[in-house]
N, C-alpha and C positions, 0 to 999 in steps of 0.2 A: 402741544400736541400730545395725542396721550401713546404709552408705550405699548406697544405690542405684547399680550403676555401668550405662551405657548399653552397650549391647552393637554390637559392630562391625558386626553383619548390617542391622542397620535403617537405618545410614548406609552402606552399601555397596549396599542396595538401590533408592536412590533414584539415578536416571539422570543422569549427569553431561551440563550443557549445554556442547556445546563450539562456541565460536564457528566460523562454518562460513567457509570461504572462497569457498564458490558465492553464487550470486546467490539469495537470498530472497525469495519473494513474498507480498506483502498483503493481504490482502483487502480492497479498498475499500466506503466505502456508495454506493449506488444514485444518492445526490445527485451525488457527485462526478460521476459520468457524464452526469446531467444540465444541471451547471453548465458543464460542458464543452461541448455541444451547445447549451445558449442562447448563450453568451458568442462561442462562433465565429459564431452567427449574427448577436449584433447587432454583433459585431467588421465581420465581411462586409458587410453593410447598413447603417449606420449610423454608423462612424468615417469622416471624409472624409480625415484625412492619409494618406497613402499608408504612409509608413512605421511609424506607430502604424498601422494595420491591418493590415500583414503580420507587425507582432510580436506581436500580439496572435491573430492567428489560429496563430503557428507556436504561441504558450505553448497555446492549447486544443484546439488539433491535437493537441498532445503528451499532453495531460490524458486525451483521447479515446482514445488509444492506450495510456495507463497502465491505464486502465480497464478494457478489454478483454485485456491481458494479467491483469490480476487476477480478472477474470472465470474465464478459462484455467486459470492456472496455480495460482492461490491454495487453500491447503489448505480443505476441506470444514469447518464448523463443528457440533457436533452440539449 
């Protein structure tokens, strides 16, 4: 019997991933945004050291604005 051989079009026609050099975006979940938004608050209100409070509001500052870039720029899911 003879062997089956694969044919070169069905591997040529599948899309080559090429690592990108631009910046990529995420899509994140909804929580993440959320948890951003508590955490600066109780950071804000509720940390008394000065400097644990400004670090802690800059990490969820930054989460807030991860978020809403992802929001943006992040591919559509169907």
């Amino acid at each position: 019997m003879p062997k089956k051989v694969k044919s070169r079009k069905s591997e040529k026609s599948k899309p080559e991933v090429k690592p990108s050099r631009h910046w990529q975006v995420v899509p994140l979940k909804s929580s993440f945004m959320v948890t951003a938004i508590v955490g600066f608050i109780i950071s804000a209100f509720l940390i008394d050291d000065f400097n644990y409070r400004l670090a802690f509001m800059i990490v969820f500052g930054l989460m807030f604005i991860a978020s809403f870039i992802s929001l943006e720029k992040a591919p559509v899911m169907e």
